[in-house]
C-alpha positions in Angstrom: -14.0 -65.0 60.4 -14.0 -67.8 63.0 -11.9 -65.3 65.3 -14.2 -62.3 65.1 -17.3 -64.6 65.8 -15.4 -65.9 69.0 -14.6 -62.6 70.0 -18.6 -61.2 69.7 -19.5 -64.3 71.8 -16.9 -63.7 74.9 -18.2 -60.0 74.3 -21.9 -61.2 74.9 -21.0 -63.2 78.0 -19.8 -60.0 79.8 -22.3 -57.4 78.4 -25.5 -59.8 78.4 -28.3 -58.8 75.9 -26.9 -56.7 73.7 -24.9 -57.7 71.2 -25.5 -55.1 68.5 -23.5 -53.0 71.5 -20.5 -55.3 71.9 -20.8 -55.4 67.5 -20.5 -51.7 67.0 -17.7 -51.6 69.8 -15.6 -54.0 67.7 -17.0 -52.4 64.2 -15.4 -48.7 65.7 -12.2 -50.5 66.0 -11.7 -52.4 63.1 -12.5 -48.6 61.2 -10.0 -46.8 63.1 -12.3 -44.6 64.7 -12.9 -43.6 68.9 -16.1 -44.5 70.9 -18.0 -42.7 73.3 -19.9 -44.5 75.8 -22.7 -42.6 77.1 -24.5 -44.2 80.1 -25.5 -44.0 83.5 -22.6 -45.2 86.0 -22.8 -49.1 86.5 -24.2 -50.3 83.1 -20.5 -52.2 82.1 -18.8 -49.2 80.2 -15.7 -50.0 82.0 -16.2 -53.8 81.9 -16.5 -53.8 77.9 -13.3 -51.6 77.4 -11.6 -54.0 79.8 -12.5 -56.9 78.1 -11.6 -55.6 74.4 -8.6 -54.7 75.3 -7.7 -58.0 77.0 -9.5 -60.1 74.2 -7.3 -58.4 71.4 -4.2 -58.2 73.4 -3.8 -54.7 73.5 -2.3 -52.7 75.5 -4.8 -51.2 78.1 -4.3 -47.6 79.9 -7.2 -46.0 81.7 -7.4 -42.5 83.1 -10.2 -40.9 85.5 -11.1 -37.8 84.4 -11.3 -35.2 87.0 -12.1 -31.7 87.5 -8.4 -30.8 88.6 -7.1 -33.3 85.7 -4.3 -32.0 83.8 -3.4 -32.4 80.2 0.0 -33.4 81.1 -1.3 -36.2 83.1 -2.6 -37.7 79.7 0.3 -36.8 77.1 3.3 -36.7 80.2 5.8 -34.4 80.8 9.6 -33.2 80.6 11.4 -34.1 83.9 15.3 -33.5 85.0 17.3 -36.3 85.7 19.4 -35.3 88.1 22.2 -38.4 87.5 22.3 -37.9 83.7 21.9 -33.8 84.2 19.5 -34.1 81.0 15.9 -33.9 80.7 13.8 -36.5 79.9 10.3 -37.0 78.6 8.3 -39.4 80.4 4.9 -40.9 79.0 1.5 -40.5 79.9 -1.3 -43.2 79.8 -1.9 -41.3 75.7 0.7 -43.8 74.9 -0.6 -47.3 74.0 -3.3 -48.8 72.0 -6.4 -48.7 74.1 -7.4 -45.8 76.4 -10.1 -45.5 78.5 -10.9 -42.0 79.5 -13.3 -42.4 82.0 -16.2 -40.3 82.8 -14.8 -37.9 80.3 -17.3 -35.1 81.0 -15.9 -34.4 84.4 -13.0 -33.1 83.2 -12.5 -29.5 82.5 -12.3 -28.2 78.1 -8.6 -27.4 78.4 -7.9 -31.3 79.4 -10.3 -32.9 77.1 -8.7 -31.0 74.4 -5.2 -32.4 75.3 -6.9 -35.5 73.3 -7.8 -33.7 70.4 -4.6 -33.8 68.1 -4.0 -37.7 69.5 -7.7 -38.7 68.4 -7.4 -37.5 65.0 -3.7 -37.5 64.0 -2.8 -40.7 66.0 0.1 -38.2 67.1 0.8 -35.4 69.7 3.4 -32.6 69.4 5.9 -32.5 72.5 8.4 -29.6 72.3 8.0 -28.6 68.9 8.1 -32.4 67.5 5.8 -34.4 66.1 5.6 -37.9 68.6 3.4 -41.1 66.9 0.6 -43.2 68.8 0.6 -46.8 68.6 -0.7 -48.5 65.8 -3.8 -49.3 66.2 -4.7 -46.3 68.7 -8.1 -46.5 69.8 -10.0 -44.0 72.2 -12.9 -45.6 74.5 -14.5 -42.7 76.7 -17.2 -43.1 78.9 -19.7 -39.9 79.9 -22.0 -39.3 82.2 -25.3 -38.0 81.6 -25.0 -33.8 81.5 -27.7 -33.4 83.8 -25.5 -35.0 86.9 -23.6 -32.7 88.8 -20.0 -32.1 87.9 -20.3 -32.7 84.0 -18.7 -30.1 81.5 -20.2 -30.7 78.2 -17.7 -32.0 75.0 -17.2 -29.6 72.3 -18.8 -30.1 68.6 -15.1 -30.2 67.9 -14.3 -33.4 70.0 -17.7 -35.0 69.5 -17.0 -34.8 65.9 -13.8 -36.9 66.5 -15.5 -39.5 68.0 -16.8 -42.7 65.1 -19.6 -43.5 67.1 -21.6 -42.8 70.7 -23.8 -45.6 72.3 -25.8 -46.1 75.2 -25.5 -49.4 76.8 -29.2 -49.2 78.9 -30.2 -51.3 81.5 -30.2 -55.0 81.2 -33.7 -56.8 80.6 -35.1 -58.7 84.0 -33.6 -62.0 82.5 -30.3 -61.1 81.9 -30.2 -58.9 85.1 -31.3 -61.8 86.8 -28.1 -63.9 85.2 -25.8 -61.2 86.2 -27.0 -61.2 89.5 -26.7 -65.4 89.8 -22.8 -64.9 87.9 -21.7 -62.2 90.1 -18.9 -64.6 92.0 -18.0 -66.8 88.1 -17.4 -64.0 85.9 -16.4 -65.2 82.4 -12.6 -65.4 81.9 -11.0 -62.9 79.7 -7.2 -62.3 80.1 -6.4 -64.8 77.3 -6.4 -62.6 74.1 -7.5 -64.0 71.2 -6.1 -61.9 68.4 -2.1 -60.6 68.8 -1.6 -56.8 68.0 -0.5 -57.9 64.7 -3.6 -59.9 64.0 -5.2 -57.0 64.7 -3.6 -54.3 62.2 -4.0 -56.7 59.9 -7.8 -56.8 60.8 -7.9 -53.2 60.1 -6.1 -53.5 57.2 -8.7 -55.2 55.6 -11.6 -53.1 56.0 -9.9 -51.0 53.3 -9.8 -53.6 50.8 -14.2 -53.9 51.1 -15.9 -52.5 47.9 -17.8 -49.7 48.1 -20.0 -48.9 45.1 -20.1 -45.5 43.2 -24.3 -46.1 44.0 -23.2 -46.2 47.5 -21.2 -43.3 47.7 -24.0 -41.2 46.0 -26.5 -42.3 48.2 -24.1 -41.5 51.6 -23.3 -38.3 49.6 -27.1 -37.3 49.3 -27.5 -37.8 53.0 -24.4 -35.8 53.8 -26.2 -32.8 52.1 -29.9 -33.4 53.2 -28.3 -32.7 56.5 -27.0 -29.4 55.8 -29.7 -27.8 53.1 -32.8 -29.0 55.4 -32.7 -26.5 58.0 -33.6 -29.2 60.6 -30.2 -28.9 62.4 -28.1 -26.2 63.1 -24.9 -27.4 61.0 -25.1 -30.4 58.6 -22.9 -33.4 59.0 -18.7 -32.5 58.4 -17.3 -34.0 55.6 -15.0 -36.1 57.8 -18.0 -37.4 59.2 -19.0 -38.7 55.9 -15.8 -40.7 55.5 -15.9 -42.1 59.0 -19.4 -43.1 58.5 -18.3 -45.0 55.1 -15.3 -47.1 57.0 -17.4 -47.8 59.7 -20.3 -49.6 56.9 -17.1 -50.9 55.7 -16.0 -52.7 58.7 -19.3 -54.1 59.2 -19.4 -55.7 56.5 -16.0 -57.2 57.2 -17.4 -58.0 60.1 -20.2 -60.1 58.7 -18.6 -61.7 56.0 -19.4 -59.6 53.2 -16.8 -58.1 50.7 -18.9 -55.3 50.0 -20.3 -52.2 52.0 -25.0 -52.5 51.3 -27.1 -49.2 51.9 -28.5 -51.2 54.9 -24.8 -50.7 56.6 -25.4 -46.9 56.1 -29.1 -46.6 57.3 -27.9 -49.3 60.6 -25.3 -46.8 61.8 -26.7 -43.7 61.2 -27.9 -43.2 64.8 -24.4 -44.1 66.4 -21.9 -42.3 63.7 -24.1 -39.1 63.0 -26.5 -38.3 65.6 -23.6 -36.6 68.2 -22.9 -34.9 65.4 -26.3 -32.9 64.6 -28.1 -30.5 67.1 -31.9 -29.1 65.6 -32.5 -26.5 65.3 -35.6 -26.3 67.2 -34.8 -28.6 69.9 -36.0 -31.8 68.4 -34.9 -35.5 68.6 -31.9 -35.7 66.5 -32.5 -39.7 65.9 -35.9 -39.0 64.6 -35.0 -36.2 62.2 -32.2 -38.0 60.7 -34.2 -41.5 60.8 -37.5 -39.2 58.4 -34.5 -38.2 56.2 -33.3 -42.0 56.0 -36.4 -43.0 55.2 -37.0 -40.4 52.5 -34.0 -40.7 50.6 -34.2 -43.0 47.9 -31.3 -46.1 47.1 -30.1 -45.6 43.9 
């Protein structure tokens, strides 16, 4: 789609040299699943949620995670209303449809968990009722490296929730160099070019993208090489499984095709299942999965 192709290519003129970065960032989306960004500080983590939410006409909330951050400054909170004598439930940034929570390892377990029921229910419970998200609800969160001071590690519970994780890197000496030349003519990006509409719709879609029984068999057999070859410590979830699926799904949508290839499985696999996996013996999860990609056959 014209549109999609427009959007990768104001993408790529904010976040130079790497556009299979600004393409898995827009493939997350479009499967209704939550990114986590993990990066130095100062590689454009905050720059490329600012500039898909402002592309896509979303709304945009951001929240700095903090040591003494609490969960009610995400969800929000009952007050008193002292003219009405009623009390009233005011919203936190949780409610719109793009929310940056920055530097989300700084935060302390308890608040990072005050996401947990949003990221996978697109709903929160507020005094015994169930409240909905917005439609779409997407979850960008950026982390530091653990070995910088102040960092509390995420749970296997709330990594699992996240679609995908990617790390940005440093820019090559060329496109450093054009940063550096650009610095006063950023790109302009406040005029969105999908509506919030355009974009359910967009989402939409991905469901309607064949998937082949072949397909499923194959992702199946991958699912339980994970978990029978003692490499990691648990195998992949099978909500994993299904994410990793819509995300080859939205790729495809992505790039034209009406169907979901094997090559859409084995391309994601280090940004939807690595997080995911720990080995057992300390290894490089990449590289394990990558020698059990490479020795499972396509059907």
């Amino acid at each position: 789609m014209q549109k999609l192709d427009t959007l990768l290519d104001r993408l790529n003129t904010v976040i130079l040299g790497n556009p299979l970065a600004t393409k898995l960032a827009v493939v997350c989306l479009l499967a209704r699943g939550h990114l986590l960004i993990e990066d130095i500080p100062g590689v454009g983590k905050t720059t490329l949620s600012h500039a898909l939410a402002n592309l896509l006409g979303l709304p945009f909330k951001r929240v700095q995670f903090t040591s003494d951050l609490l969960p009610t400054d995400i969800i929000g909170m009952t007050i008193f209303d002292m003219e009405s004598k009623k009390f009233h439930f005011k919203k936190g940034p949780l409610f719109t449809s793009i929310l940056l929570a920055d530097e989300i390892n700084r935060a302390t377990p308890k608040s990072q968990s005050a996401l947990l029921q949003a990221m996978e229910e697109k709903e929160v419970s507020i005094e015994g009722r169930q409240v909905s998200l917005s439609d779409p609800f997407f979850v960008i969160a950026t982390q530091n490296p653990l070995e910088q001071s102040g960092t509390f590690p995420l749970p296997e519970s709330q990594l699992d929730r996240f679609l995908m994780r990617l790390s940005l890197g440093y820019p090559s000496a060329e496109h450093e160099r054009k940063l550096l030349l650009q610095q006063n003519q950023r790109p302009e990006l406040n005029t969105a070019i999908f509506s919030q509409t355009e974009v359910a719709n967009l989402i939409a879609l991905v469901d309607k993208i064949h998937v082949s029984e072949s397909l499923v068999v194959y992702l199946q057999t991958l699912l339980a090489k994970t978990r029978e070859s003692g490499v990691f410590v648990t195998g992949l979830s099978p909500r994993a499984g299904l994410q990793w699926l819509q995300a080859a799904k939205a790729l495809a949508m992505l790039e034209g095709r009406d169907k979901a290839l094997p090559d859409d499985i084995k391309l994601l696999a280090p940004f939807t299942a690595a997080h995911r996996l720990h080995c057992a013996d300390g290894s490089d999860t990449v590289t394990e999965l990558t020698s059990i990609i490479n020795s499972t056959e396509i059907l």
